[in-house]
N, C-alpha and C positions, 0 to 999 in steps of 0.2 A: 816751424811747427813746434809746440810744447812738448817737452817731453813723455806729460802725461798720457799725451794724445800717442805719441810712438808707441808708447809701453800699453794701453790700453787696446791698441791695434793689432799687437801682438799677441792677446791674450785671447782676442779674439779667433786668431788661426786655429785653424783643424787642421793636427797633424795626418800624416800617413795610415798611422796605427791606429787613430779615429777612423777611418775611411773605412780601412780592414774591418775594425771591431765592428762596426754598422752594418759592412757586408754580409759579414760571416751572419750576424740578428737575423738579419734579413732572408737571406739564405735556409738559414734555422728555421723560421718561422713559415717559407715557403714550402721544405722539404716535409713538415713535418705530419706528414701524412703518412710517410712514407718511414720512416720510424716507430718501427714494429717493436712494442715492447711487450716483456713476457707473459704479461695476462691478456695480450690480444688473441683474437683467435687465426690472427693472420701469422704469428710466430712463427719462425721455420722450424719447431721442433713438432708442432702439432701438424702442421704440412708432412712432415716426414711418416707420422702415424695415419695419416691419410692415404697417404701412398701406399704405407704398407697391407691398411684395410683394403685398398681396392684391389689391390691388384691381385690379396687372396680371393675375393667374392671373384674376381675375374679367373683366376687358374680353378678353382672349385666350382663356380656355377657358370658362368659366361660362358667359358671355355667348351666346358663338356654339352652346352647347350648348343654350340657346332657356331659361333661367335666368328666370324672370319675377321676381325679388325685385331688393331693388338691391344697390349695393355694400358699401353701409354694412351691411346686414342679413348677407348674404354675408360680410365679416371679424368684426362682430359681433351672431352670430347672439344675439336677446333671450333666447329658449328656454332658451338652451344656458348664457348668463351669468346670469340670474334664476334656474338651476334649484337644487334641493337641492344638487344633489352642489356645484354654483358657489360655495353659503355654505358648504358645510364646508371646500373650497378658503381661502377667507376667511377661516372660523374657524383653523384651523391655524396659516396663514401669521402673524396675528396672535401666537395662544397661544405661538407657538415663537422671539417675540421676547421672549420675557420666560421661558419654561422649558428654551428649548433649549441644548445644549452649548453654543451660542457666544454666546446671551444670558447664560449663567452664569459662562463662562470657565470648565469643566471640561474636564479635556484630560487623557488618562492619558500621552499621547506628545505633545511637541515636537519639530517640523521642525527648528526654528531649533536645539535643542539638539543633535542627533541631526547636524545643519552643523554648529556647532561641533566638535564632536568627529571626525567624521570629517574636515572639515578640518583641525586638529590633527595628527591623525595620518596625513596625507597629504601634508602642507607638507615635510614633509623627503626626498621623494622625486619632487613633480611642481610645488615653488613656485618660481613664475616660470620655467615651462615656455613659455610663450608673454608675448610680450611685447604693450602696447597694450592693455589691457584695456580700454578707456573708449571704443574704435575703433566704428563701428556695427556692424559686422560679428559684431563677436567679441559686441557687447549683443546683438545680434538670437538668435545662435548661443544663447545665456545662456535668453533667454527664450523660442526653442523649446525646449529641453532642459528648462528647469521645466514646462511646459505638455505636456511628452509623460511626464512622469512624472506628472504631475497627472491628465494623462487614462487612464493607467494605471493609478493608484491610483481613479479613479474606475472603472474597467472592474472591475480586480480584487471592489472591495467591491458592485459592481450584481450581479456574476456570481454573489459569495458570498449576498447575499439572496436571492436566487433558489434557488440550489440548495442550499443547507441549510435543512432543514424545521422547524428552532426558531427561526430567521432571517427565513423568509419571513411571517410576520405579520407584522412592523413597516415591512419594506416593503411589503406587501399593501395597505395605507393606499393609498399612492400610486397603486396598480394600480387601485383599488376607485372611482375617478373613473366616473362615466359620459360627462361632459364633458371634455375638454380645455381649456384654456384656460391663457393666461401665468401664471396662481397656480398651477398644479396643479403645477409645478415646487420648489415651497415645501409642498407638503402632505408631509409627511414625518414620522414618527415620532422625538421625540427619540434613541430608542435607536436608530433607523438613524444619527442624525448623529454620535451617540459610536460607534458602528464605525466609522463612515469619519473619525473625528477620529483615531483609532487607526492607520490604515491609512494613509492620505496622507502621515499625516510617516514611516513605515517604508519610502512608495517614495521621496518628494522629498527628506528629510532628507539621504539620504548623496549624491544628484544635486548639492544645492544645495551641500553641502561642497566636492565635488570641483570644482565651477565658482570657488566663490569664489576657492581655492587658484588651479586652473588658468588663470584670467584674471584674476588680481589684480586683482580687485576686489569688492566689497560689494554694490554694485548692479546687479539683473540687472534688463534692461530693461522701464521701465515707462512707462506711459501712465496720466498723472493719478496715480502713483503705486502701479498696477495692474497684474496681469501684461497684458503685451502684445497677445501670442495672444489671452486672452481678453478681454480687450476688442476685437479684432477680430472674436473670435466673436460677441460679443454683438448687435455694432454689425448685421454682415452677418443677421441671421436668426434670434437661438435661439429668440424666442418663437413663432416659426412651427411649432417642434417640438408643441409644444401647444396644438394647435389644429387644427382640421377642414381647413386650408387645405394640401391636397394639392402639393406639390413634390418633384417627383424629380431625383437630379445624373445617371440615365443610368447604364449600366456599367461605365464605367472610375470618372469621376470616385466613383462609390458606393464604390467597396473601397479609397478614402482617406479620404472623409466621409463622415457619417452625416449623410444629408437629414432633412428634414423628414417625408417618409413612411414614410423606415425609420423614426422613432422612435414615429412613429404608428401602425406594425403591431409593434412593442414593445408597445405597450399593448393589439392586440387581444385580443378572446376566443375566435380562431379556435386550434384545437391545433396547426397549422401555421407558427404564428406564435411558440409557446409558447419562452424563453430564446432569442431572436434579437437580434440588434441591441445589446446595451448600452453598449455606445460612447457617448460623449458628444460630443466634437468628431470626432474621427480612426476613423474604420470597421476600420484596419490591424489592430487588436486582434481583432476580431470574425472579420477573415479570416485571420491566423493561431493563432486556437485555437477553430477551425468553427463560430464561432456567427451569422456573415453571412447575412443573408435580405436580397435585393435583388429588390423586385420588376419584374417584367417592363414593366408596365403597371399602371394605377388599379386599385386594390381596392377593396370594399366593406370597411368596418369598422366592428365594432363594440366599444366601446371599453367598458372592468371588469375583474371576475376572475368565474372559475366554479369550481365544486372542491364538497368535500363542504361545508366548512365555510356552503355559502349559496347559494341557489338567484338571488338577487340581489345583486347588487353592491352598492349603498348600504345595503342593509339590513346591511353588515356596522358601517357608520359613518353611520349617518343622524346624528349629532348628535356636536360637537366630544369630550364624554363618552367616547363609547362612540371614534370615532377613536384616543384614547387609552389606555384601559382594555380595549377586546376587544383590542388585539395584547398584550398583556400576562395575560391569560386564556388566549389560545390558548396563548400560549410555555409560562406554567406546565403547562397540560394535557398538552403535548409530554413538557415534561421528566419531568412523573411516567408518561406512559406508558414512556417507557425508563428509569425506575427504578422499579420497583411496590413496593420492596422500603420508599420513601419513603413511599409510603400508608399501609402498616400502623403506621410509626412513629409 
């Protein structure tokens, strides 16, 4: 045999430490669902503020209310975490780290582009309009201003799934919980997350332009690298939002945030409740374009969807499958009802 032929045979082998280094990729890329990083809302620090919320609602209202269970049962209830609707919670959360928009990096619109350009053509009329950009004031000012467009682009695309009826099956998924709990925030339909991949950088894109222009600078303020605001939401409460664990801000404070219980009578299946509430952080949205429901006092709730399409909630998504594949039935359905003229085709 030629040499060349030895030495080229050899170059070919895959060592040891290829095998590992591929495993470990591989591994990485399996696990990585399960790699909770600090702007999740699955964090263990916000877990920890969770706890602590319930379990005071539990010693000060539960309790005195003659509650026989205990605390731990009270924030997590077994029923409600063991139940079906809990594993398709699960299932989603998982499937959508590995087929959702932002597991694939599909994006029809860019923030960051969408900045650039608007800053661009903003620089020559309002650069170095304020001086000190690096000041706290002006970061803090930087990272409300992202976080009010953020939650406006979040308000806008909750409101559009909602009330367009080729739309509302892929959010429907979400609604179609019978449990609440901190995954149900993750149960989502890939094609809801590429509309609001769409939508977000068409509010935030030209905000964050005119910020970076107007405070010279790059960086709007972060925590851990994070926007600000929301890691302060996160820290103070959001998984409370999903979940049985009843807290109200009151009157005033409601028609600037959105509690805990408004977002929990968002998800009922009372018709009184029906398009209320979809605010994320800031309630202001809700109360300027009349979609605010603040309630008085505690509700009963009961948390799905109802409609023609299904006389039970899970049964529209018992199985990660169908989670998937029924909003994508229903939508086609839609679309050939308002065009019949596609059926005969």
């Amino acid at each position: 045999m030629f040499p060349g032929v030895r030495e080229h045979r050899r170059c070919r082998r895959i060592s040891a430490a290829d095998v590992t280094a591929a495993l470990a990729n591989l591994a990485g890329f399996l696990l990585s669902p399960f790699a909770i990083a600090a702007d999740s809302r699955l964090y263990w620090l916000n877990f920890v503020v969770f706890i602590i919320a319930g379990a005071a609602v539990f010693w000060l209202r539960e309790r005195r209310a003659g509650a026989e269970h205990s605390a731990l049962a009270y924030i997590f209830p077994i029923r409600a975490w063991l139940s079906q609707s809990s594993l398709v919670d699960f299932k989603v959360y998982v499937a959508n780290h590995f087929f959702s928009v932002k597991a694939t990096g599909i994006g029809l619109v860019s923030a960051s582009f969408i900045a650039s350009k608007v800053a661009g053509a903003a620089s020559p009329y309002i650069g170095g309009f304020i001086a000190g950009g690096g000041e706290f004031w002006s970061l803090a000012m930087c990272a409300l201003m992202v976080a009010l467009a953020n939650d406006l682009g979040t308000y806008i695309t909750h409101r559009i799934c909602h009330e367009h009826k080729a739309l509302w099956p892929f959010h429907q998924l979400h609604h179609s919980a019978e449990v609440l709990t901190p995954l149900t925030v993750y149960r989502k339909h890939p094609i809801h997350d590429l509309l609001s991949s769409i939508i977000q950088p068409l509010i935030m894109g030209p905000v964050i332009g005119v910020l970076v222009v107007l405070f010279n600078h790059d960086g709007l303020w972060t925590i851990m690298g994070f926007n600000a605001v929301y890691m302060i939401f996160n820290f103070l409460g959001c998984n409370l939002r999903h979940s049985q664990i009843w807290i109200g801000f009151g009157p005033v404070l409601s028609r600037i945030f959105i509690s805990p219980a408004m977002h929990q009578i968002h998800h009922s299946i009372d018709p009184k409740h029906y398009d209320r509430n979809y605010g994320e952080v800031l309630a202001m949205w809700d109360w300027m374009f009349g979609t605010l429901y603040i309630p008085k006092s505690r509700e009963a709730i009961t948390f799905g969807v109802t409609g023609e399409a299904s006389t039970e909630a899970l049964s529209l998504h018992p199985t990660l499958k169908e989670a998937y594949l029924q909003p994508m039935r229903e939508f086609a359905s839609i679309v050939r009802r308002k065009n019949p003229a596609s059926e005969r085709a």
